[in-house]
N, C-alpha and C positions, 0 to 999 in steps of 0.2 A: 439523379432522377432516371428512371426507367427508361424512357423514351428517347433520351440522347443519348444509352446506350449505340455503338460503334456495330452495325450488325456481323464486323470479322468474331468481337468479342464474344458475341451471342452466342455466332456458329462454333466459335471454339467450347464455350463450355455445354451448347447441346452434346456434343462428341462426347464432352467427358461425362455426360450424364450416360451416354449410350453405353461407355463403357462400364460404369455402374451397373448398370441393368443386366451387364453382362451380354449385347450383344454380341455377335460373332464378329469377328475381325474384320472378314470381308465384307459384310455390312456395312460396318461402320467406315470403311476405306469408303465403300462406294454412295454412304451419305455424304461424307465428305465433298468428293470427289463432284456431285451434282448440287451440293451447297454452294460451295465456293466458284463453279462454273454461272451458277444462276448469279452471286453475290457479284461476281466480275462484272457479268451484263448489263447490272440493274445501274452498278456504278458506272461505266461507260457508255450505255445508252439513256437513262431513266435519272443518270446525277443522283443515286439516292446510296447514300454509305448510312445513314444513323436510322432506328428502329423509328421517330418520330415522322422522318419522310416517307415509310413503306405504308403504301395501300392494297387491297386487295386487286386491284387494277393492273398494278407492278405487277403480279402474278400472273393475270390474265393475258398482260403483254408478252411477259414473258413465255408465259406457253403455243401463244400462236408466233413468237418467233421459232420457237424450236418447230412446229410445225411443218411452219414453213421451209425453215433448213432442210427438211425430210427424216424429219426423227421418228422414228416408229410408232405404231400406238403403244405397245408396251413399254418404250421408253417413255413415254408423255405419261403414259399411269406410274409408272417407279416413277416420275420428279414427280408427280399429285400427289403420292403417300409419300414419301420424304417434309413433302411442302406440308402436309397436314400436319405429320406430329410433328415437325418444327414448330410451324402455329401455334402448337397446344401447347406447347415447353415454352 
């Protein structure tokens, strides 16, 4: 079933989709690289590893902690597009 998908799994084969598409390298490092930092957080603050516990909320959390950290607004827009086509895949 879909939804007890493991979301490590997910994010591993978005990247391989990306690679298909033929993204640029660096791209794809640095979906990664902001995937896997958000998937960290969500797990140690939010308890959520599998596809059936993420809500759009986890998101929203997640953006005003980065925020809050002082992360740039154009850092906070690159994790928004990251966070969207993940979404869509």
């Amino acid at each position: 079933m879909v939804d007890n998908t493991m979301l490590m799994d997910l994010i591993d084969a978005y990247l391989t989709e990306c690679e298909i598409r033929k993204l640029a390298p660096k791209t794809i490092e640095g979906n990664k690289k902001l995937l896997r930092a958000m998937l960290l957080w969500l797990s140690d603050n939010e308890q959520v590893e599998r596809l059936s516990d993420l809500t759009p909320m986890h998101f929203k959390r997640y953006l005003l902690h980065k925020e809050k950290d002082g992360a740039s607004p154009q850092y906070i827009n690159d994790i928004l597009r990251v966070m969207r086509t993940f979404s869509r895949f």
